[in-house]
BALUMZA-495354 format. One record per residue (C-alpha): residue in one letter; y, z, x. Coordinates in nm, 4 decimals. Example, Ala and Ser with C-alpha at 12.3 -4.5 7.8 and 13.67 -1.06 7.14 Angstrom:
<atoms>
<atom><code>A</code><c2>-0.4500</c2><c3>0.7800</c3><c1>1.2300</c1></atom>
<atom><code>S</code><c2>-0.1060</c2><c3>0.7140</c3><c1>1.3670</c1></atom>
</atoms>
This chain:
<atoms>
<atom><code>X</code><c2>10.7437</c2><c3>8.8324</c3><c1>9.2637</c1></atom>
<atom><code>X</code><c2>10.3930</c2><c3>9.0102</c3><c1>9.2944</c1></atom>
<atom><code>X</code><c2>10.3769</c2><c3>9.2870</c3><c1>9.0594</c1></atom>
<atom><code>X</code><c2>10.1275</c2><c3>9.4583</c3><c1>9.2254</c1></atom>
<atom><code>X</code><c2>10.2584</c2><c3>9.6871</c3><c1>9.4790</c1></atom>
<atom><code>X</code><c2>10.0836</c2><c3>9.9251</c3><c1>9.7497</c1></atom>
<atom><code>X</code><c2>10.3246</c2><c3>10.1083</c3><c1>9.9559</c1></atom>
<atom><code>X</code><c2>10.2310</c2><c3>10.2838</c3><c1>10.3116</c1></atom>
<atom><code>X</code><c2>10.4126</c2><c3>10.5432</c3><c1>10.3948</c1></atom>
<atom><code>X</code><c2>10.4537</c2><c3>10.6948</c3><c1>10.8121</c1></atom>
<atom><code>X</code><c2>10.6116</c2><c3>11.0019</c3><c1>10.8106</c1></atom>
<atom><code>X</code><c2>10.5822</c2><c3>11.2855</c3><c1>11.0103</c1></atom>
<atom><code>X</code><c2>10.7864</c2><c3>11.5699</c3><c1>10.7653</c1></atom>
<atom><code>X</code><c2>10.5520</c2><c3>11.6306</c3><c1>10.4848</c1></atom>
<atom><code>X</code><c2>10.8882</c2><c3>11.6909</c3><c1>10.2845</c1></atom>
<atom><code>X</code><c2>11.0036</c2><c3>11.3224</c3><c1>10.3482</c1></atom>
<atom><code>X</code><c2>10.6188</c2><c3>11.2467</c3><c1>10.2536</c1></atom>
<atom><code>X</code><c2>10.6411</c2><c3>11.4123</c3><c1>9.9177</c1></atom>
<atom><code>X</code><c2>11.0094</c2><c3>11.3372</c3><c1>9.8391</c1></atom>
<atom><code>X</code><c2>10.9284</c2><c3>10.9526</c3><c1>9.9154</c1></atom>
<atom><code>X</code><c2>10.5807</c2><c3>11.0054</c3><c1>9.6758</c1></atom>
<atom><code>X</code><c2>10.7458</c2><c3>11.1597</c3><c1>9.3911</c1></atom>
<atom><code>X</code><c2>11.0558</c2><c3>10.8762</c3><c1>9.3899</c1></atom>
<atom><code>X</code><c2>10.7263</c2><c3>10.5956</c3><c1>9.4141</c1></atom>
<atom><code>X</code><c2>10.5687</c2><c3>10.7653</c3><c1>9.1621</c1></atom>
<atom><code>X</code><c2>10.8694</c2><c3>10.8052</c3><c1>8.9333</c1></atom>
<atom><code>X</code><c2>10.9540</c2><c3>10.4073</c3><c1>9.0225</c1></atom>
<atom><code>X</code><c2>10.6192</c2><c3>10.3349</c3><c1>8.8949</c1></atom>
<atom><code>X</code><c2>10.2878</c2><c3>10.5079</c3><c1>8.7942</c1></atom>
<atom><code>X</code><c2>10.1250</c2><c3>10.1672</c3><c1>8.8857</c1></atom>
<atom><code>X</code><c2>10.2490</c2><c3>10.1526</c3><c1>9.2435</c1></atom>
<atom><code>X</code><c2>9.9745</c2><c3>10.2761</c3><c1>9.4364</c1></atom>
<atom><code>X</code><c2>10.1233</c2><c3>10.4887</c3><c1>9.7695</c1></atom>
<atom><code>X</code><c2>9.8377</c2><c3>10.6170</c3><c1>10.0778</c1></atom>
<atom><code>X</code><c2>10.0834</c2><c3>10.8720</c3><c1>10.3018</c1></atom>
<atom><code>X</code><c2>10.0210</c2><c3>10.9563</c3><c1>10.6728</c1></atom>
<atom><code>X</code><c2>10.1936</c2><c3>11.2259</c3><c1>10.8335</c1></atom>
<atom><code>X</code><c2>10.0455</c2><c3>11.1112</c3><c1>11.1649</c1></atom>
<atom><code>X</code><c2>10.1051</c2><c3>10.7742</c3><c1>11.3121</c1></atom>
<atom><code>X</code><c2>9.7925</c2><c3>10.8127</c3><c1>11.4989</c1></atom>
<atom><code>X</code><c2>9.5879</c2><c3>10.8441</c3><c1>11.1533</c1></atom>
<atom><code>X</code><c2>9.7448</c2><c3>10.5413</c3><c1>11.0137</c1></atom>
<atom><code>X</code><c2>9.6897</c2><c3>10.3041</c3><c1>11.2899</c1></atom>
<atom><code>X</code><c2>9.3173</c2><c3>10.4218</c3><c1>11.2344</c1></atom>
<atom><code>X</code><c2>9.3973</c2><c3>10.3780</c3><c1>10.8955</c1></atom>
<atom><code>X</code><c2>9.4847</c2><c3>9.9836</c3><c1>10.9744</c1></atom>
<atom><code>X</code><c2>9.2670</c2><c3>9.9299</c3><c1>11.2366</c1></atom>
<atom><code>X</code><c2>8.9675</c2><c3>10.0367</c3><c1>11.0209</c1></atom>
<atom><code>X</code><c2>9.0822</c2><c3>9.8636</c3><c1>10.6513</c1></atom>
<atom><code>X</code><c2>9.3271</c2><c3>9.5730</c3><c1>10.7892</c1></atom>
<atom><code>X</code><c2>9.0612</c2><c3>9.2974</c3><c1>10.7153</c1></atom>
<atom><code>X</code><c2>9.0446</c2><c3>9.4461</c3><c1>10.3376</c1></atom>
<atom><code>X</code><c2>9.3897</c2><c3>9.4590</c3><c1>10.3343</c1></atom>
<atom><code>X</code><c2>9.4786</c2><c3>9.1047</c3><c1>10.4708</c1></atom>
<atom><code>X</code><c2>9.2217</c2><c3>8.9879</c3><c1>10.1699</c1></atom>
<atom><code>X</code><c2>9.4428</c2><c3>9.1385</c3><c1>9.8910</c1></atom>
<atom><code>X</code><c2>9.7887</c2><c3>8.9951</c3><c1>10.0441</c1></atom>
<atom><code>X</code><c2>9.7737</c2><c3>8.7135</c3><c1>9.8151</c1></atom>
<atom><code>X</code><c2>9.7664</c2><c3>9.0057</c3><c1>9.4784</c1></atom>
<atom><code>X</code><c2>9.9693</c2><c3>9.2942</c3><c1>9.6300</c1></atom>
<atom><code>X</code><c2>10.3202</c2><c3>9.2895</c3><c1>9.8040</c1></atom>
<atom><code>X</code><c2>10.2420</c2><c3>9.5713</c3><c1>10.0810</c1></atom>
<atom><code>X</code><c2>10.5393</c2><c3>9.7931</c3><c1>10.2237</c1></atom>
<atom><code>X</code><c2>10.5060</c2><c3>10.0141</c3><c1>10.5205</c1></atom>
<atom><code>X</code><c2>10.8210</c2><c3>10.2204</c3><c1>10.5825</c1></atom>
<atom><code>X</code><c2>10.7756</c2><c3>10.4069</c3><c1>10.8860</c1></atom>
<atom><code>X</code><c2>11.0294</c2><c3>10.7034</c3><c1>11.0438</c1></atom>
<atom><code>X</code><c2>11.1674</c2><c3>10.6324</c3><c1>11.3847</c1></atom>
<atom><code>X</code><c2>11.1549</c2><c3>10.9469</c3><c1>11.5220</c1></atom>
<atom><code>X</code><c2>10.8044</c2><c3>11.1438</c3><c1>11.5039</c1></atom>
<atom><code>X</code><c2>10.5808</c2><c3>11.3124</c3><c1>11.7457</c1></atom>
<atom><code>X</code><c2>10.3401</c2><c3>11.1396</c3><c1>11.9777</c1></atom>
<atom><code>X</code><c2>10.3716</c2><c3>10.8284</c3><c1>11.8290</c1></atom>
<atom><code>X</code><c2>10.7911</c2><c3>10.7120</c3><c1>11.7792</c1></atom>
<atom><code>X</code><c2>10.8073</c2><c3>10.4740</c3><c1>11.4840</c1></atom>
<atom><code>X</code><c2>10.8626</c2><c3>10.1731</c3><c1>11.7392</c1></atom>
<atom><code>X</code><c2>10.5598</c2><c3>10.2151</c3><c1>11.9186</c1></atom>
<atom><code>X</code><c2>10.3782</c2><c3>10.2358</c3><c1>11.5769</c1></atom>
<atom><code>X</code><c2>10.5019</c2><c3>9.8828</c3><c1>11.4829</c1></atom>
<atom><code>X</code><c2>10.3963</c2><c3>9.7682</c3><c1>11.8273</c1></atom>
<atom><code>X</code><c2>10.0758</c2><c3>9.9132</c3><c1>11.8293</c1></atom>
<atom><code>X</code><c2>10.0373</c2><c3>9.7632</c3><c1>11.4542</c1></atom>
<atom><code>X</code><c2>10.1010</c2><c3>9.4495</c3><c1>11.5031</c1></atom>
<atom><code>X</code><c2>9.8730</c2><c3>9.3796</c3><c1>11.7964</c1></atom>
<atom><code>X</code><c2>9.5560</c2><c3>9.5313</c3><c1>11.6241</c1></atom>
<atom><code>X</code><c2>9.3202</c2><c3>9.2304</c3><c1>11.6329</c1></atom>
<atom><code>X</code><c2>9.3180</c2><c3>9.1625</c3><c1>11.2725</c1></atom>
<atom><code>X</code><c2>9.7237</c2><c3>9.1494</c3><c1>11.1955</c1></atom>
<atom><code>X</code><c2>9.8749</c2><c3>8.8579</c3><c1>11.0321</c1></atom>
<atom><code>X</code><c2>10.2373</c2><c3>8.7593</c3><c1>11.0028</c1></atom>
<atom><code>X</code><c2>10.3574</c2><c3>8.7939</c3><c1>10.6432</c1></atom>
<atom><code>X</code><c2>10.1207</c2><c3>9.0711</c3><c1>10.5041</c1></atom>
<atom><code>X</code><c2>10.3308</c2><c3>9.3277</c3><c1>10.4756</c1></atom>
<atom><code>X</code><c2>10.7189</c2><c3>9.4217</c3><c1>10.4818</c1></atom>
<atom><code>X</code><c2>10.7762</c2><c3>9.6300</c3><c1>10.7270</c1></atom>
<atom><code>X</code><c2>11.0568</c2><c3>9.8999</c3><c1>10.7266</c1></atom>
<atom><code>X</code><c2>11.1745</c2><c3>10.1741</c3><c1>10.9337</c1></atom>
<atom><code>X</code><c2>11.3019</c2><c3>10.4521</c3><c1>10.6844</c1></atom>
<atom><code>X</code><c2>11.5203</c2><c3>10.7051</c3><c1>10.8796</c1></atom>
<atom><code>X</code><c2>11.7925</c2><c3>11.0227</c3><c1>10.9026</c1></atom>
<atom><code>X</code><c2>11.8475</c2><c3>10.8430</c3><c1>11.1865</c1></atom>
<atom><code>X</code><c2>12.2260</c2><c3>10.6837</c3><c1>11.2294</c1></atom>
<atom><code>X</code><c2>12.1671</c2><c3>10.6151</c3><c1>11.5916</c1></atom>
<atom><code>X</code><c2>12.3359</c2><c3>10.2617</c3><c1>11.6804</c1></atom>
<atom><code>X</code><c2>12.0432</c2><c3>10.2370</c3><c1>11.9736</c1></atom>
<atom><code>X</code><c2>11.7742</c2><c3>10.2998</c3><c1>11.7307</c1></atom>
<atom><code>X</code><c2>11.9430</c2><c3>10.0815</c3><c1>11.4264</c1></atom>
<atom><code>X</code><c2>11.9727</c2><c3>9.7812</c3><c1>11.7678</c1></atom>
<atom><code>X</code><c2>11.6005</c2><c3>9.8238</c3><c1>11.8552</c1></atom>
<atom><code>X</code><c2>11.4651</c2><c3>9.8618</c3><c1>11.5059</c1></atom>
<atom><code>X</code><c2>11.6683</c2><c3>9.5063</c3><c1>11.4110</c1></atom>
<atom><code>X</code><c2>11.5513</c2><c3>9.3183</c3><c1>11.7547</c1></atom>
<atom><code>X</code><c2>11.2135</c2><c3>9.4215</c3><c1>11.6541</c1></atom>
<atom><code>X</code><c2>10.9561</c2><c3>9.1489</c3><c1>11.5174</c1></atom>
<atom><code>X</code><c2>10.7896</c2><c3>9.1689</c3><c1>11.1834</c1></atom>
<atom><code>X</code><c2>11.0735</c2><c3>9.4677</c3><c1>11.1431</c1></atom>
<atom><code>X</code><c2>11.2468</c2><c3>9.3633</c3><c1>10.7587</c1></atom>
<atom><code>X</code><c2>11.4860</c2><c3>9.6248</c3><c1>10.7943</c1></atom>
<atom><code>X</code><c2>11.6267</c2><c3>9.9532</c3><c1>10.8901</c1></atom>
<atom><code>X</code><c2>11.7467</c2><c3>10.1847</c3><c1>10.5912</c1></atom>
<atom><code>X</code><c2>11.8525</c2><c3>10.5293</c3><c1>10.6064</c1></atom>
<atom><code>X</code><c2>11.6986</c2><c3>10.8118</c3><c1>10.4181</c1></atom>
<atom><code>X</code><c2>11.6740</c2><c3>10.9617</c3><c1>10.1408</c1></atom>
<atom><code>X</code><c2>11.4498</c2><c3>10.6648</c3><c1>9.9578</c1></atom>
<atom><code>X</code><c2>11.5709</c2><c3>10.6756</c3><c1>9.6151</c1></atom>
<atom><code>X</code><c2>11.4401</c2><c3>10.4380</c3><c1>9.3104</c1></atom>
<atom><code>X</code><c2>11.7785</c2><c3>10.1768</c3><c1>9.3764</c1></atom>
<atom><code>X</code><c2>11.6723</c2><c3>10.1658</c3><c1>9.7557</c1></atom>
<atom><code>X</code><c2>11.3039</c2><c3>10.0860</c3><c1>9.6507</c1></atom>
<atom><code>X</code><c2>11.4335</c2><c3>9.8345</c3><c1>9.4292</c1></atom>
<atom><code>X</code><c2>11.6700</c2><c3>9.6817</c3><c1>9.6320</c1></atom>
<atom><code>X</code><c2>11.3256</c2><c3>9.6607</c3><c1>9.8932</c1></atom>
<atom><code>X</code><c2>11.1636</c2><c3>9.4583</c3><c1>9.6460</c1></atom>
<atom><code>X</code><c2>11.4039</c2><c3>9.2429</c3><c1>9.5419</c1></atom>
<atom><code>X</code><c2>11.4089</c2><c3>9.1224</c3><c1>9.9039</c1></atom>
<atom><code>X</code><c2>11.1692</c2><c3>8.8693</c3><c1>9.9757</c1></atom>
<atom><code>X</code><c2>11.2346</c2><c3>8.7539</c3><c1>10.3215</c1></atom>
<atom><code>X</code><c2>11.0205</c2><c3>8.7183</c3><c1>10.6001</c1></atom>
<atom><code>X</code><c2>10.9636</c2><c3>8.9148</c3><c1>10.9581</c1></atom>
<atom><code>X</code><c2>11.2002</c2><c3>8.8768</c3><c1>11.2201</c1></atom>
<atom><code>X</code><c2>11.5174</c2><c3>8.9125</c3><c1>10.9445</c1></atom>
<atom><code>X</code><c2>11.5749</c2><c3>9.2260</c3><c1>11.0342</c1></atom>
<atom><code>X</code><c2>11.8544</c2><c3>9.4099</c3><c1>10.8028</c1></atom>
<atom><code>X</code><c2>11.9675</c2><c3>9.7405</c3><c1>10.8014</c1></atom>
</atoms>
């Protein structure tokens, strides 16, 4: 398993955004974490940096846990948006969507969802981060 970890983090509530910091930091003070409270700001983010990032796949596993339900950009239409930037590969990152969220319709869509690796439900907590890297399968496996 890579021990190098950078973990992206799509969250609208700046409460989710510091809860899920402080639990990455606590994991791990080696984990390096970039937060966006706006969707729109981190497909900038990507757009801008995805050629850098693609570069360092091969060093750093690379999470992006998104929330489903934010303002002007839901976490669905972030994936979709993410994944057809010109520059995104297959296999770079593990993708999930981290939500309040108990929705059967959103837990359906997240799961039938490519390069989706799971759904889990809020709070993150260190076990749940764990349990995320422990997993090492590929897009389209879809778990929640």
């Amino acid at each position: 398993m890579k021990t190098n970890i950078v973990t992206y983090l799509v969250d609208d509530s700046r409460i989710d955004l510091f809860i899920n910091q402080k639990v990455l930091s606590n994991y791990s003070k080696d984990l390096k974490t970039k937060a966006f409270q706006s969707p729109v700001d981190a497909l900038e983010y990507f757009r801008s940096n995805l050629d850098q990032i693609n570069n360092r796949s091969q060093d750093y596993k690379q999470i992006i846990l998104i929330d489903v339900n934010m303002p002007v950009i839901k976490g669905f239409e972030f994936l979709n948006a993410l994944i057809h930037l010109d520059n995104f590969k297959e296999n770079v990152f593990n993708i999930y969507f981290l939500s309040s969220s108990i929705n059967s319709e959103d837990i359906n869509k997240a799961m039938s969802m490519n390069n989706c690796n799971g759904y889990l439900n809020k709070p993150l907590t260190k076990d749940l981060f764990k349990e995320i890297l422990s997993r090492n399968e590929t897009p389209h496996q879809c778990k929640a």
